[in-house]
C-alpha positions in Angstrom: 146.3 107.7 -121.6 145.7 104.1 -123.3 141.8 103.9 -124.7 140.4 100.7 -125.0 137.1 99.6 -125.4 135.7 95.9 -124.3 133.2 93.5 -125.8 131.6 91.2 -124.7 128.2 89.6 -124.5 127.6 89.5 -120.4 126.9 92.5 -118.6 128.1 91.8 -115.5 131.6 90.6 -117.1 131.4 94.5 -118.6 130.9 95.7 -115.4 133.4 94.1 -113.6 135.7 95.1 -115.7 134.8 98.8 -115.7 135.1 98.5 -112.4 138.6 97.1 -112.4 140.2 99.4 -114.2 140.3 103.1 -112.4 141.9 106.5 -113.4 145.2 105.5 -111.9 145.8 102.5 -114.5 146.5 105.5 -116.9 143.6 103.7 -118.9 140.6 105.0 -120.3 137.2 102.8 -121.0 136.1 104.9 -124.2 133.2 102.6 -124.6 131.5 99.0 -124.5 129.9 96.8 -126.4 127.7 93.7 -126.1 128.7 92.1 -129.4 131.0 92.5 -132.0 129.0 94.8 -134.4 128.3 97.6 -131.8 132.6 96.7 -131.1 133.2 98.2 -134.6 131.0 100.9 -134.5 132.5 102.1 -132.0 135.9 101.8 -133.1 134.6 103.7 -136.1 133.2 106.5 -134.5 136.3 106.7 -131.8 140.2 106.7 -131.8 141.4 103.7 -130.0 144.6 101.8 -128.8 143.2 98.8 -127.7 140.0 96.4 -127.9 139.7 94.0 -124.9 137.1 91.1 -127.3 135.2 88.2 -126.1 135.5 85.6 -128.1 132.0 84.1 -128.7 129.4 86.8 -129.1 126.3 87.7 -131.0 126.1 88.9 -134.8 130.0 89.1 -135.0 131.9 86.9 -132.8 135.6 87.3 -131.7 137.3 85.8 -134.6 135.7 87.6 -137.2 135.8 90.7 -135.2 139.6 90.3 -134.8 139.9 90.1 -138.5 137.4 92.3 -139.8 139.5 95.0 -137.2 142.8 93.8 -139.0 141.5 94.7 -142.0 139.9 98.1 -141.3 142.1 99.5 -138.4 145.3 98.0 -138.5 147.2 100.1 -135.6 144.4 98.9 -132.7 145.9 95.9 -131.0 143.3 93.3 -129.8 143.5 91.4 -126.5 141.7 88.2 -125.5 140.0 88.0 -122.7 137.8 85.0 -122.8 137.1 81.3 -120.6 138.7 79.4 -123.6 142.1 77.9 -123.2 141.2 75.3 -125.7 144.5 75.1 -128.1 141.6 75.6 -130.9 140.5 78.6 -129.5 144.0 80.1 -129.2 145.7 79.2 -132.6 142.5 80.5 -134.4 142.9 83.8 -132.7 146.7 83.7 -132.9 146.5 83.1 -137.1 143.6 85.9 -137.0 146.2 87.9 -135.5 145.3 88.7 -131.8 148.2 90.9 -129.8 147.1 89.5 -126.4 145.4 85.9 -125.0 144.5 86.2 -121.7 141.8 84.5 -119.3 139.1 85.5 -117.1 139.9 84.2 -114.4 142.9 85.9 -114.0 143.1 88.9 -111.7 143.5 92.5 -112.8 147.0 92.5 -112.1 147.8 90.5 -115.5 144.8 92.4 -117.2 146.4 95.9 -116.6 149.7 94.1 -117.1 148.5 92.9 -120.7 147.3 96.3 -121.4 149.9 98.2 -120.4 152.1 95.5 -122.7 149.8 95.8 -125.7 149.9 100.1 -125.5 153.4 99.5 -125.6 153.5 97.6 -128.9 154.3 94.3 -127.5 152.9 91.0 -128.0 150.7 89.6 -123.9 150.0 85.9 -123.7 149.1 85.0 -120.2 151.4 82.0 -118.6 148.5 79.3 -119.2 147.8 80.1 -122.6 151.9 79.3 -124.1 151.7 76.4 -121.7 148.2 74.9 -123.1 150.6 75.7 -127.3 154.0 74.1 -125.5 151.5 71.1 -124.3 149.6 70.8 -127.9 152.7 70.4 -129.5 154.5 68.3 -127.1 151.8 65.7 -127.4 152.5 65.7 -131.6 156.3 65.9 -131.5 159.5 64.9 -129.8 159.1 66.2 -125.7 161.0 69.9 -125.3 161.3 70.1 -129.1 160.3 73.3 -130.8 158.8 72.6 -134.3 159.0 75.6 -136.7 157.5 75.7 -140.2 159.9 76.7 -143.0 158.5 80.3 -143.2 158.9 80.9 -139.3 162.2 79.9 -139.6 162.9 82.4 -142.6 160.8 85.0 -139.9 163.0 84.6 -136.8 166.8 84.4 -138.5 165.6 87.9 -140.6 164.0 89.2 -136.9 168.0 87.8 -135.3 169.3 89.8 -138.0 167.4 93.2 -137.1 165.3 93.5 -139.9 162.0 95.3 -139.3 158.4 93.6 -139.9 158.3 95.9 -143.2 161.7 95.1 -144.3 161.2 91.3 -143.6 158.0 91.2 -145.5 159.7 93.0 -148.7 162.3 89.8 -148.4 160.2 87.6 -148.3 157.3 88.8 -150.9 154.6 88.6 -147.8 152.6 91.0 -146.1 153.6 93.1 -143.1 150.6 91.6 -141.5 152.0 88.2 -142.2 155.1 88.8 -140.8 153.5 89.5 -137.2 151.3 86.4 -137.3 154.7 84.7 -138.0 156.3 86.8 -135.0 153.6 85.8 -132.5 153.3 82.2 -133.8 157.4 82.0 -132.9 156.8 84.1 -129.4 154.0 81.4 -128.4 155.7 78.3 -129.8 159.3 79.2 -128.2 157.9 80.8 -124.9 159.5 84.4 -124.9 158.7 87.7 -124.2 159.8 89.7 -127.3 161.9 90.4 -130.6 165.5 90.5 -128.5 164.6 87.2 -126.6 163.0 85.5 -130.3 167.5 86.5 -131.3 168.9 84.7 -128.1 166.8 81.5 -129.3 167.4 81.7 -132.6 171.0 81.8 -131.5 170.9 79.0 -129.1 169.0 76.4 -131.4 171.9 77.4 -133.9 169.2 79.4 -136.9 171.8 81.9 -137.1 175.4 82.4 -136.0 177.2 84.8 -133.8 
């Protein structure tokens, strides 16, 4: 059984999502919360897999929320679930370290779907979301070309070569955390699913060789 809890500032948004999610999902709702400092209490006071945040909310909004949760309970994955597909929005929350970017507009197909992804400790960004990165970085580069930094690059051939996060970051002097920003900033940016599709593209661009 996967047990979330979900914040955000609108009751009837709490609600409806209660409401969404029954027994059968294999998901339970351990709690809610209506902005992001009753969020951490209640992941201090409960064991949880997942927090499904808002981003903009009272006294501690999404962003801080995902880092402050980063910081103090490392294994909870965060998902998204907001109205902003602004690229600002989403790289914020992607370098803050998010697991999951999804929208609310969605049905609860893809939010069950995300969740289900998350528990299984694997990254979720909904279709629009890498579109909305894929069309931010189009628009500042050469069309269909995928512009990694030096570090990601270092990231994805170690990831092709089967190193672990905790192996990579002892390679490359940086923190664990640091090396699954990296991961999810190469997921978004090249449009895959996971670790084993990050290797085929690292061996199709030509980063490492077969």
């Amino acid at each position: 059984m996967t047990r979330i809890i979900i914040a955000d500032d609108h009751k009837i948004i709490i609600e409806g999502l209660t409401s969404l999610i029954s027994p059968k999902d294999n998901i339970t709702i351990v709690g809610t919360a209506k902005d992001g400092k009753e969020a951490l209490e209640l992941l201090e006071e409960n064991d949880i897999d997942i927090a499904v945040l808002d981003i903009e909310m009272p006294k501690i909004d999404g962003l801080e929320l995902t880092q402050k949760i980063k910081e103090k309970f490392s294994d909870v994955k965060i998902l998204i679930l907001t109205m902003h597909d602004e690229i600002g929005f989403i790289r914020k929350m992607i370098e803050a370290g998010v697991d999951g970017y999804i929208l609310k507009n969605k049905g609860k197909e893809e939010l069950i779907e995300a969740i289900k992804t998350l528990n299984d400790n694997k990254d979720y960004f909904g279709d629009d979301i890498k579109n909305t990165v894929m069309n931010s970085m189009r628009s500042k580069n050469v069309v269909g070309e995928i512009i990694l930094t030096k570090k990601e690059i270092e990231v994805l051939k170690l990831i092709a070569n089967g190193d672990t996060a905790n192996i990579i970051a002892e390679k490359l002097f940086i923190t664990k955390a640091t090396v699954d920003t990296h991961r999810r900033n190469l997921i978004v940016k090249t449009g895959v699913r996971n670790s084993i599709e990050l290797t085929r593209f690292a061996i199709k661009s030509g980063y490492v060789q077969i």
